[in-house]
Structure formats: structure tokens, C-alpha cells
VOBASE-166424 format. One line per field, with one value per residue (C-alpha): residue number from 1; chain; x, y, z. Coordinates in steps of 0.25 Angstrom, whole numbers. Each point is the difference from the previous one (the first is absolute). Example, Ala and Ser with C-alpha at 12.3 -4.5 7.8 and 13.67 -1.06 7.14 Angstrom:
2
num <- 1/2
chaine <- A/A
px <- 49/6
py <- -18/14
pz <- 31/-2
! end
This chain:
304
num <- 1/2/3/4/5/6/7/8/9/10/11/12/13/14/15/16/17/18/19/20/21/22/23/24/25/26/27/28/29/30/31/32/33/34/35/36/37/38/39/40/41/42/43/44/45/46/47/48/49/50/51/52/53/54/55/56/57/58/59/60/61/62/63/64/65/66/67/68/69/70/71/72/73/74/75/76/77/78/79/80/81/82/83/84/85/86/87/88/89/90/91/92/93/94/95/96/97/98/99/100/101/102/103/104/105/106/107/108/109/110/111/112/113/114/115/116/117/118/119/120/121/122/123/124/125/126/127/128/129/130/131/132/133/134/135/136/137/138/139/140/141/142/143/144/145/146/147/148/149/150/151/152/153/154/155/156/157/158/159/160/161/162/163/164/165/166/167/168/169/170/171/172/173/174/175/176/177/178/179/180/181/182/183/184/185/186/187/188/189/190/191/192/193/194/195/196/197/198/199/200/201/202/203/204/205/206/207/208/209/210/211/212/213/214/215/216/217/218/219/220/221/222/223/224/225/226/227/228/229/230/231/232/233/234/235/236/237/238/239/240/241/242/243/244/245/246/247/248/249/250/251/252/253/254/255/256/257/258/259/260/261/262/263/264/265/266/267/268/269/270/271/272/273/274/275/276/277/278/279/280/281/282/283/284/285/286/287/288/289/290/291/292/293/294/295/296/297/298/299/300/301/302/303/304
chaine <- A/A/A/A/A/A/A/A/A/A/A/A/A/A/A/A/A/A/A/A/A/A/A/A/A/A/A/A/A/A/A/A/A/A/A/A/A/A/A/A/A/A/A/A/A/A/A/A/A/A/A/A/A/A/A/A/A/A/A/A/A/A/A/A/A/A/A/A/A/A/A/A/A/A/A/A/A/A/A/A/A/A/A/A/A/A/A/A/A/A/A/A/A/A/A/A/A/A/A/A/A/A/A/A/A/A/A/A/A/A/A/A/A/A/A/A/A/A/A/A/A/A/A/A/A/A/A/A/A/A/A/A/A/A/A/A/A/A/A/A/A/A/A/A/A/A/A/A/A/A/A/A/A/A/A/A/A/A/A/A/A/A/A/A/A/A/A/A/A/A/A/A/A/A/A/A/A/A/A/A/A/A/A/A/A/A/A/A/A/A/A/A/A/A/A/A/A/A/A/A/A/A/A/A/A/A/A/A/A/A/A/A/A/A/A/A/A/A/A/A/A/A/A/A/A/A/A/A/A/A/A/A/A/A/A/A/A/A/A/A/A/A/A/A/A/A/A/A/A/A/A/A/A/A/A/A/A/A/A/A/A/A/A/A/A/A/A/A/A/A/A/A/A/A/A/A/A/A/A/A/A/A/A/A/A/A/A/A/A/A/A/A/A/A/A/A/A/A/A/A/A/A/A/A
px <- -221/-5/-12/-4/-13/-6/3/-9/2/-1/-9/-1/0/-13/7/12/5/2/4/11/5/1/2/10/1/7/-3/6/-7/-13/2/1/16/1/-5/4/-8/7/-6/-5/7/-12/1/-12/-5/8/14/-6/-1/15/4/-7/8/13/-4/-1/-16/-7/-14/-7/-12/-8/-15/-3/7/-3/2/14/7/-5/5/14/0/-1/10/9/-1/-8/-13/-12/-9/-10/-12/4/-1/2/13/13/5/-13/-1/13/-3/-13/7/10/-13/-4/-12/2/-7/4/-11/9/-2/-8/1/-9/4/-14/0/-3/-8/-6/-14/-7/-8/7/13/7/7/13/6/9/8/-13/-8/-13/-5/-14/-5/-9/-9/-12/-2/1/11/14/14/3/13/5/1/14/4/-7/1/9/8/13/9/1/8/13/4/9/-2/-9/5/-10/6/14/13/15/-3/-12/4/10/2/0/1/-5/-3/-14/-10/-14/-9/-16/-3/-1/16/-4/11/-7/12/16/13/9/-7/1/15/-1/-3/-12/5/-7/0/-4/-13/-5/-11/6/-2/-14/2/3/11/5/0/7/12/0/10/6/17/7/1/-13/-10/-13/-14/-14/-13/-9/-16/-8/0/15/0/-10/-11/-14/-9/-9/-14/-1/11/-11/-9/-10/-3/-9/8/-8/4/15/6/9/-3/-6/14/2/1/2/14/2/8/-4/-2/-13/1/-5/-9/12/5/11/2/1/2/-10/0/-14/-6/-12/-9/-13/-8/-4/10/14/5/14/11/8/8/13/5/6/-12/-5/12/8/16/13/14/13/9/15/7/9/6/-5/6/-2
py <- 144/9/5/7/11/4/13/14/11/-7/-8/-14/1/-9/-4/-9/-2/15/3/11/0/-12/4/-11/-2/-5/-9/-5/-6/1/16/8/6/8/2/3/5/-7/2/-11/4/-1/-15/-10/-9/-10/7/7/-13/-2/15/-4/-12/4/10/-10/5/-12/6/9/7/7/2/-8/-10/-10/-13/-1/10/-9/-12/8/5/-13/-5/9/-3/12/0/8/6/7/9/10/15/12/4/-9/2/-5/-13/-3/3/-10/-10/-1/-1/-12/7/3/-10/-3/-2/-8/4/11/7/-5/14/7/13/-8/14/0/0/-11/1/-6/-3/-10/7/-3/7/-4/-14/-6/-2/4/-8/2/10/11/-2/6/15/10/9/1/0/11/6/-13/-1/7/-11/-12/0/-6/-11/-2/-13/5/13/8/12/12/8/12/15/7/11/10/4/-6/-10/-6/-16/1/-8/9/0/9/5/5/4/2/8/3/16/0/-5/-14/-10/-12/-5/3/-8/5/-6/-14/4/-5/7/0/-7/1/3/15/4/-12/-2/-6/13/9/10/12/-7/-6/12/9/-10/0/13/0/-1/-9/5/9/1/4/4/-4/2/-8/2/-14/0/-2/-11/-10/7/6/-10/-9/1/-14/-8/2/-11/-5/-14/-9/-5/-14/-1/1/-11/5/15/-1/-2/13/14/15/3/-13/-6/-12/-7/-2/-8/5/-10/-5/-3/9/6/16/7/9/7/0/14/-3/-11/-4/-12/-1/6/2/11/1/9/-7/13/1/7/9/6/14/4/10/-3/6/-8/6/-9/-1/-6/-10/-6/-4/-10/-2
pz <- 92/-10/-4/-13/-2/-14/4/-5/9/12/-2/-8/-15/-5/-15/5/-15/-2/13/-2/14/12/15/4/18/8/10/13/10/-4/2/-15/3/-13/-14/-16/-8/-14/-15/-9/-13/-8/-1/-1/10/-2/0/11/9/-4/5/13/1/-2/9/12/0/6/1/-10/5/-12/-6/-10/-11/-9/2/-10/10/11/-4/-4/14/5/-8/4/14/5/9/-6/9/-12/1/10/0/7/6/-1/12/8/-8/3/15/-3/-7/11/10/-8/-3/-15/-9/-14/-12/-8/-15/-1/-14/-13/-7/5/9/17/2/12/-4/6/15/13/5/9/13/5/13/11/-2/-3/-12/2/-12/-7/-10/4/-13/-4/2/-10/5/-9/5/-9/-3/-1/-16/0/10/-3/-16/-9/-6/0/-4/-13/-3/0/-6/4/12/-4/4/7/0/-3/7/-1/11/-7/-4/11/13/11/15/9/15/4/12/-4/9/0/1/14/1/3/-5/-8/-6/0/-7/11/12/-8/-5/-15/-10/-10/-12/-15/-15/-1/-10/-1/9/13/7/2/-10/6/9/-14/-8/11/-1/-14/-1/16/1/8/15/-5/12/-4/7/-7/2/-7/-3/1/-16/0/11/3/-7/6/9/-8/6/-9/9/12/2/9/3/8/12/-2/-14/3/11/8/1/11/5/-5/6/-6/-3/-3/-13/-8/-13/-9/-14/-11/-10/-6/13/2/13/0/15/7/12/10/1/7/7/5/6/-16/-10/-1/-10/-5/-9/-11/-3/4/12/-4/-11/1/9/-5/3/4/-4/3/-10/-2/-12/4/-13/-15/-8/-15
! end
């Protein structure tokens, strides 16, 4: 079984027909075996639904899309599962946990900012239905996440950056590490490397732009400031809530990861950072924000 990702970074790209890149797994099992990361070409949707085809992609998880790339999807033989966000690799792990829903056709060609009160929480293998409405507090920092339309447009990958490698597939090895020498992530210990197309997004910058100019066999040691990686925390993307208002967290505990859906009903991940008998407050930045990073990378091969 294969799975495909709109794929940005990591995370899941919100525009499905000008997605640049797709992050293709591997399934066996029910257990994610290993993964691609392959690049759309800058076709439309609906050539994009015959590129996932012929690929042997039988599910597409992505933000949002109209109603014309669904039905090409379909046609096409692929399951959609629209409206998610946040990292690919987590709603895969959902999706394979049966507790990732679908919102069908979700794009009418207007931002789904996250502007609206409320959410409906999800966590566990249960859907902890209901929406928490009323209340006056935003889930900001969700914009970036939560807007777009997608179904519509290609184009041509856009260089975001110089360097000889820059519109090439590369492949490379690499451990990251927190200052304190903690390992958060490593292709070694998985034993595959990372596949992408350099300079054109896929990457956080500053990993991206020191690849840009590296030789073949070159190994290389990187230490990136917040800017150049996930970015600063957003104070915006931590929000309080009313447990009553939101079925289901009373389920939940600090530490804790789950889903709330914005107004459009697309859900966006958080992770609990605190609890009472009344409220429950939590973060919607990445995990990874306002951390400085180490990578130690080596250039395995590129490929016009």
C-alpha cells in the first residue's frame, strides 16, 4: 500500500493543486516501512491524480481541494482523505490508526483561515466529537497552516535560493541534535536516506541552503538559529479553552498530543501544556520552534 503527503517541509502542503512535492510511504502491515519524497512536476490537479496513479498511490492525504481534483482522484482510484495539517508523517500515523477523518471537498477558492471560535477535539482512537463553541479566544498561528485553495494551479518549482545543487534531486544522510547533544532525529538510525529537490522548499531553510553548494561524500556540521529552521514560538498558537466547551478534553492530560478543527473544519494538531478542573490551555507551534539546531550532514548523491 502506498500513501501520498502534500508534502512542505514536513509538514502537509494546504494548496494540493500547486503542490511542488508529495511524500510517497510505504506500507506494510499496517506499519509505514519507508518513504520518498517524489516532485509534482508542476502539473495541475488533474495530471496530478494521474501521477499518483501510475505511481501505485492508493491514498492522498492533503489540506485542501476543490471539488474538480476530488472527483479526478476518485476517478483515478485514489482515496482522499482532505483537510489535514501539520506534520506528514503524524497523519499518516493517524490515518493508519483509523483516527484521521476526511472533509471531502473542502476549497471554494477563499483563504480557510482559522479565524472562527471553537474546535472539535480528537485524541486516542476515538473521536471525541462535539465543538467547544463559544468563547472568545483564537487558535492563532494557524493561518499559514489552515489557508488556502488548492484544485486549481500548477507552475514551475520556485528557487528559493543559489548554488549548483539548487533544481536537483539529492539524497542525503543526517543526525540532528538539540544544543544540549540530544539526538531528536537521524537517517542513519532509520538506514535510508533523505530524498528531495534542493532549493525549492522541501527543506527548513538553513538545512536547504547548506546543501545547495556541498560535494558528493562532503560531510558537513550546521548550526542553525530558530530563524533558519522552524522559526520563533508564536505566543498566538497558545490558547486557552473552556474544558466544558470542548467534549473530550477532559480526557486529556499535559503532554498530551491531539487534534482541534478550525471553523472550516480542518483539523490542525496541538499539544496540551496545561490543565485545570476548568480550562485546558494548548500550543499549535511546532516542536521544534524557538529551538536552535545542530545537523551533521553528509551528501550522498545528486542527480540532474
Amino acid at each position: 500500500m502506498k500513501i501520498a503527503v502534500t508534502y512542505d517541509n514536513g509538514n502537509i502542503f494546504q494548496h494540493f493543486g500547486r503542490t511542488e512535492n508529495f511524500k510517497v510511504y510505504d506500507v506494510e502491515d499496517g506499519k509505514v516501512v519507508g518513504s520518498q519524497i517524489i516532485g509534482s512536476n508542476g502539473i495541475g490537479h488533474g495530471a496530478l491524480a494521474g501521477l499518483l496513479a501510475e505511481g501505485g498511490v492508493q491514498v492522498l492525504i492533503c489540506g485542501g481541494l476543490g471539488g474538480g481534483a476530488l472527483n479526478a482522484l476518485q476517478n483515478a482510484g485514489v482515496e482522499v482523505c482532505a483537510g489535514a495539517s501539520g506534520s506528514c508523517d503524524e497523519a499518516v500515523e493517524a490515518y493508519l490508526k483509523g483516527e484521521l477523518a476526511s472533509t471531502g471537498a473542502n476549497c471554494d477558492h477563499h483563504d480557510h483561515h482559522h479565524d472562527e471560535e471553537g474546535g472539535c477535539c480528537g485524541h486516542g482512537g476515538e473521536e471525541e466529537g462535539g465543538c467547544c463553541g463559544g468563547g472568545d479566544e483564537e487558535c492563532g498561528g494557524c493561518e499559514e497552516a489552515q489557508g488556502g485553495c488548492g484544485g486549481c494551479c500548477g507552475g514551475a518549482p520556485r528557487y528559493t535560493m543559489e548554488g549548483k545543487n539548487v533544481g536537483k534531486n539529492v539524497k542525503v544522510h543526517y543526525r540532528g541534535t538539540l544544543n544540549d547533544g540530544t539526538q531528536f532525529d537521524s537517517s542513519y538510525d532509520r538506514g535510508e536516506t533523505l530524498d528531495f529537490v534542493c532549493g525549492v522548499g522541501m527543506m527548513i531553510r538553513g538545512f536547504d541552503q547548506a546543501v545547495a553548494d556541498m560535494e558528493v561524500g562532503q560531510i558537513l556540521d550546521i548550526h542553525l538559529m530558530p530563524e533558519e529552521a522552524y522559526g520563533p514560538v508564536d505566543p498566538r498558537a497558545i490558547f486557552t479553552l473552556e474544558v466544558a466547551q470542548l467534549p473530550g478534553s477532559e480526557n486529556l492530560k499535559p503532554g498530551d498530543k491531539a487534534y482541534l478543527a478550525n471553523g472550516a473544519g480542518q483539523p490542525f494538531p496541538v499539544t496540551v501544556t496545561a490543565k485545570d478542573e476548568n480550562f485546558i490551555t494548548f500550543d499549535a507551534n511546532h516542536e521544534m520552534a524557538g529551538k536552535e539546531l545542530n545537523f551533521t550532514i553528509e551528501l550522498v548523491a545528486v542527480e540532474e
